[in-house]
C-alpha positions in Angstrom: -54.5 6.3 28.9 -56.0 6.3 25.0 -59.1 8.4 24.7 -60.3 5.2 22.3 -59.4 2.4 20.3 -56.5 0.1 21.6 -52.5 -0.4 21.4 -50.7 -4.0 22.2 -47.3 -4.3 22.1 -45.6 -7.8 22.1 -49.3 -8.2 22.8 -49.6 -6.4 26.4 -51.6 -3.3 27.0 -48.9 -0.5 27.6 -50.4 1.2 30.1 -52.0 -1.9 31.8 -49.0 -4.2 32.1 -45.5 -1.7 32.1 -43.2 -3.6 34.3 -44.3 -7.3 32.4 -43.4 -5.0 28.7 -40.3 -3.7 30.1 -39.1 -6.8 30.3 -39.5 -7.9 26.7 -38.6 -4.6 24.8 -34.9 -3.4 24.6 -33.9 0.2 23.6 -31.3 2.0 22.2 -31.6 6.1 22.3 -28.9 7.1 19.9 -26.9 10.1 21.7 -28.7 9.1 25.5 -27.0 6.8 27.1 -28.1 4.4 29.1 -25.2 3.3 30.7 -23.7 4.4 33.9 -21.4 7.3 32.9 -18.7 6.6 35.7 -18.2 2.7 35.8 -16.2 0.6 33.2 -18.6 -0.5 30.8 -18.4 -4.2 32.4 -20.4 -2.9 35.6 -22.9 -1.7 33.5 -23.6 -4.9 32.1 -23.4 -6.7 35.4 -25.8 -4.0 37.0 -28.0 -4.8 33.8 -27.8 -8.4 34.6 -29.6 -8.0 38.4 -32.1 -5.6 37.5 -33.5 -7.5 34.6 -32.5 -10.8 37.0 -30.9 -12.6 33.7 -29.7 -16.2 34.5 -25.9 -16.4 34.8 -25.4 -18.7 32.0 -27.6 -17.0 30.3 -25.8 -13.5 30.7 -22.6 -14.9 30.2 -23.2 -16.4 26.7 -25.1 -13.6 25.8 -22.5 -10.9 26.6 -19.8 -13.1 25.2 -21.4 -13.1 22.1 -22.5 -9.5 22.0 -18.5 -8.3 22.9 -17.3 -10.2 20.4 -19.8 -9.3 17.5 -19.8 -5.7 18.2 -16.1 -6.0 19.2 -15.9 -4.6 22.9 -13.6 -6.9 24.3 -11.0 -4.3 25.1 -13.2 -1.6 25.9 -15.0 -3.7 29.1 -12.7 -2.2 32.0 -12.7 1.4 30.4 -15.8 4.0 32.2 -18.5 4.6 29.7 -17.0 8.3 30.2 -14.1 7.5 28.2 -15.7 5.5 25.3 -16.0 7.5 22.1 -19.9 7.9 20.8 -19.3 4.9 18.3 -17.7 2.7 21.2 -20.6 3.9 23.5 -23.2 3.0 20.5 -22.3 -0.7 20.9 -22.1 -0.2 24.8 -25.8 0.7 24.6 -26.9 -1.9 22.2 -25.3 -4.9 24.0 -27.0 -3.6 27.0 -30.3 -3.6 25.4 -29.8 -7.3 24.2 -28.5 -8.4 27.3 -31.9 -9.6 28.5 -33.2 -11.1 25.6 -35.8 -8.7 24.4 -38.5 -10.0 22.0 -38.7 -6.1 20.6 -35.9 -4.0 19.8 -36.4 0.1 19.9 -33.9 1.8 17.7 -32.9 5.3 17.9 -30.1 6.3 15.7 -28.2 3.2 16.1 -25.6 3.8 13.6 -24.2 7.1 14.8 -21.1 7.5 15.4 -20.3 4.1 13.7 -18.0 4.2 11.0 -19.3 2.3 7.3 -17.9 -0.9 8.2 -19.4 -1.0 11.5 -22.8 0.3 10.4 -22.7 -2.8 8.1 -21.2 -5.3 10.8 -24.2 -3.9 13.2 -27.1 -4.2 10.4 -26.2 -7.8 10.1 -25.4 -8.6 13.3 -29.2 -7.3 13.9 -30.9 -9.7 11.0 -29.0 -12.7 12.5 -30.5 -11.8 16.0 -33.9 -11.3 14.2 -33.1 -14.7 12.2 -31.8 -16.5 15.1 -34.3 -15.2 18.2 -37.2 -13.5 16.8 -35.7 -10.5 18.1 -37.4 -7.5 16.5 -35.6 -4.5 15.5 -37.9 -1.1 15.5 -36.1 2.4 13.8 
C-alpha cells in the first residue's frame, strides 16, 4: 500500500481492485515465459482462453489473427520447450493479447527477434494501438 499520494492504472487502484486490473493489462516479460513449458504452444492458448473466460468467437478471431501476424501457424502443435527464444517471444505476446487488454506491459519484446521481425512486431503493435486502443508500455 503507498505511504501517500495515489496510483490508477487503466483508472483502478492497484492494490484496491487486482483481479478487475488483471483483467485489462497484458504482459510480456522478455526471457520469462509465461507459457506452459511442456504443452504445444496451442494448449497454452486454450488454457489462456478459460482462465481469462474469453468468448469463443472472440478467442478464435483473435488467435487467428495473432498466428498469422506474428506467423505461428506452424509452431501451434510444437511444446513451448522446443520453440527457439524468438518463436517463444511471439508465443508470449499472442498470449498476452489474447484477452483483449486495454494496457500492454512490455519487457524486452524484441529479443531474440531477428530485424525483420522486430519491425513486423513494432507495427503489428501500432495497428493494435490504432485499431483497439490497446496500449503498449516498454
Amino acid at each position: 500500500m503507498p505511504t501517500r499520494g495515489e496510483l490508477r492504472v487503466a483508472g483502478l487502484e492497484p492494490q484496491r481492485n487486482r483481479v478487475e486490473l488483471a483483467k485489462r493489462i497484458g504482459v510480456v516479460f522478455g526471457q520469462r515465459t509465461t507459457l506452459w513449458w511442456d504443452l504445444p504452444l496451442r494448449d497454452s492458448f486454450e488454457l489462456l482462453q478459460k482462465i481469462y473466460r474469453i468468448p469463443t468467437l472472440r478467442y478464435a478471431e483473435n488467435l487467428d489473427r495473432f498466428v498469422e501476424l506474428l506467423d505461428l501457424g506452424d509452431q501451434l502443435d510444437t511444446p513451448v520447450r522446443q520453440l527457439s527464444l524468438g518463436q517463444r517471444m511471439r508465443g508470449d505476446i499472442t498470449a498476452a493479447l489474447l484477452h483483449d487488454p486495454e494496457i500492454l506491459y512490455l519487457d524486452e519484446p524484441t529479443i531474440g527477434l531477428d530485424v525483420i521481425s522486430k519491425g513486423r512486431l513494432r507495427e503489428f503493435l501500432r495497428a493494435l494501438n490504432a485499431e483497439r486502443g490497446t496500449t503498449p508500455r516498454c
